[in-house]
N, C-alpha and C positions, 0 to 999 in steps of 0.2 A: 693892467699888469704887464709889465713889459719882461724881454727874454731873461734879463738878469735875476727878476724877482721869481720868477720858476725855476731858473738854474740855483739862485740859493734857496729857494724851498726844499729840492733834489737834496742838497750835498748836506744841509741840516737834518733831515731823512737817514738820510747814510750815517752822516754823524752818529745820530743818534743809535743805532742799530750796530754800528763800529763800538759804540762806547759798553751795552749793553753783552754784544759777545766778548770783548775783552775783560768785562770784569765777571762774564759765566766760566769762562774760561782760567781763570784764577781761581774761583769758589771752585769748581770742579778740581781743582789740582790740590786745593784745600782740603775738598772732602779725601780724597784717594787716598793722602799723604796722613789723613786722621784717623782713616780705614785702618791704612797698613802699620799702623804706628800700634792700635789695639789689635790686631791680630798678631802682632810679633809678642805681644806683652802673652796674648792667648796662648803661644804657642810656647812660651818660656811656664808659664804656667801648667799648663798639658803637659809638656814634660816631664818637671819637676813632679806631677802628680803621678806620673807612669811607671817615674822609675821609683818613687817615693811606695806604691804600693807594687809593684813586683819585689823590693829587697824587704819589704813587712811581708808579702808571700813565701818567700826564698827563708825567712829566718822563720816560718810558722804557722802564720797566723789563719793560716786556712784559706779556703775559697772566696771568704769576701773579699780581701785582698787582690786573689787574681781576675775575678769580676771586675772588679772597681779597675785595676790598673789596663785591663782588656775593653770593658768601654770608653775610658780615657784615649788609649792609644790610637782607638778607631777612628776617635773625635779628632786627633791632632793629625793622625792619614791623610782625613777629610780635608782638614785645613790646610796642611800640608801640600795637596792634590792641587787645590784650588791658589793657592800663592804659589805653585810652579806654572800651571795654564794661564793666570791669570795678572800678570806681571804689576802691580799699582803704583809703585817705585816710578817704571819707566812712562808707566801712562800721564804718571802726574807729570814727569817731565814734559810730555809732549803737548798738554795742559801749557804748562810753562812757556811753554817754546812757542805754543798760538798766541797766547798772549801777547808776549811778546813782542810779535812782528804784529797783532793788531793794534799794539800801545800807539807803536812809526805810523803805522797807517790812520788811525783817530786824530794826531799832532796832524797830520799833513789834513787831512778832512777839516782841522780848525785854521789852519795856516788860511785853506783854499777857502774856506767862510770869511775872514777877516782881507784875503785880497781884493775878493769878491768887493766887499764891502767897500773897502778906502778907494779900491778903481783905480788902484796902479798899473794894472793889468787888462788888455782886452778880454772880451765877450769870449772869442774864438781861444784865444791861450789858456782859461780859465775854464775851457772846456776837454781840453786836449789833457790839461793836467788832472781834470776828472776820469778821463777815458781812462788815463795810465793809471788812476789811485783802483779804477774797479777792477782791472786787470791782475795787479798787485791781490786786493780782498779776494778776488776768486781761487789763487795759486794759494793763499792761507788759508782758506775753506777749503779747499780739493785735500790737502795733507793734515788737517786737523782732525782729530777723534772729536766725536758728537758729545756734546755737552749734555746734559740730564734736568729734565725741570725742575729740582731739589736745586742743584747749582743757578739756574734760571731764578729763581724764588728766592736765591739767597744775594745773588747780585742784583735784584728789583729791588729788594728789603737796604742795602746797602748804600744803593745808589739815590732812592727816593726816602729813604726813614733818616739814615745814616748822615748820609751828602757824604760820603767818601769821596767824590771829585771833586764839592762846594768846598771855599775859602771866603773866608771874610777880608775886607783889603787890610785889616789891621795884622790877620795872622799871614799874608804875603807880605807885609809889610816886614815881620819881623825876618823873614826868609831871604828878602834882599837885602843887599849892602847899603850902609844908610844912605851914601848919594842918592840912589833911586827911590828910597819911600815917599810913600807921599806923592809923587810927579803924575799928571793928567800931561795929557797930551790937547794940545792946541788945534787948530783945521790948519793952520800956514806950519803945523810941523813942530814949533817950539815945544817947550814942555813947561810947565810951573807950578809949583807946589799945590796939592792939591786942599780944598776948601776944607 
């Protein structure tokens, strides 16, 4: 096994590990964003129930009324308390925003497997360009909020049930412009329609 067949064992490694926190990192932004979506419905509901039985207290109807609209209200405090400490709006952005920058950095992790492969490139440049991509992953792990194994378990279910990254060459096919469907690539470089 010579130095290039462990340098791409490495960066297939990486890949893989790049591909799998980018799409945790989406689920996680998923969940937040599906959180805070039923907690605003929660809170429009609490409401409506608070003030719905304080003006059925106010016009009569006794203490069940002000029970009911007094545990309610406590309920929505609650919630209340917890979506001002606990922002799920911004976190999902931030979710977002890992992602993101780990999309660039998986595209470049596949670039660097396929240079790897054709050998346009030296041993030593192909290494350099690794150094710089780990560099990059650490500065997007250092500012990323931690992912949750719910979001973990939702991006393995996705990525291995689903194939959310898999394409079959007929549905890339429909995705390119028709010049290019079809074409395989040659070893001397030409292209020709593919069998």
């Amino acid at each position: 096994m010579g130095s290039g067949d462990y340098i791409d064992a490495q960066l297939r490694d990486c890949y893989g590990r790049v591909v799998y926190s980018h799409k945790a990192h989406e689920k996680c932004a998923d969940i937040l964003l599906s959180r805070l979506s039923k907690i605003k419905l929660a809170q429009i509901i609490l409401a409506s129930v608070t003030t719905g039985s304080f003006i059925s207290a106010f016009f009569g109807t006794g203490d069940v009324g002000t029970a009911i609209g007094l545990v309610v209200s406590a309920t929505l405090l609650a919630l209340n308390t917890y979506t001002k400490d606990y922002d799920l709006g911004k976190l999902a952005q931030k979710h977002r925003q890992s992602g993101a920058e780990l999309w660039l950095i998986r595209e470049e992790y596949l670039s660097l497997i396929i240079d790897l492969r054709v050998g346009g490139e030296s041993v030593e440049n192909i290494r350099l360009r690794r150094d710089a991509l780990l560099n990059q992953l650490y500065a997007v792990y250092a500012g990323a909020p931690s992912t949750t194994v719910r979001a973990y378990a939702e991006a393995q279910k996705a990525l291995q049930q689903l194939e959310e990254m898999t394409f079959s060459d007929d549905e890339i096919d429909k995705l390119l412009p028709p010049r290019l469907r079809g074409t395989t690539v040659r070893p001397d470089g030409s292209d020709q329609p593919a069998d």
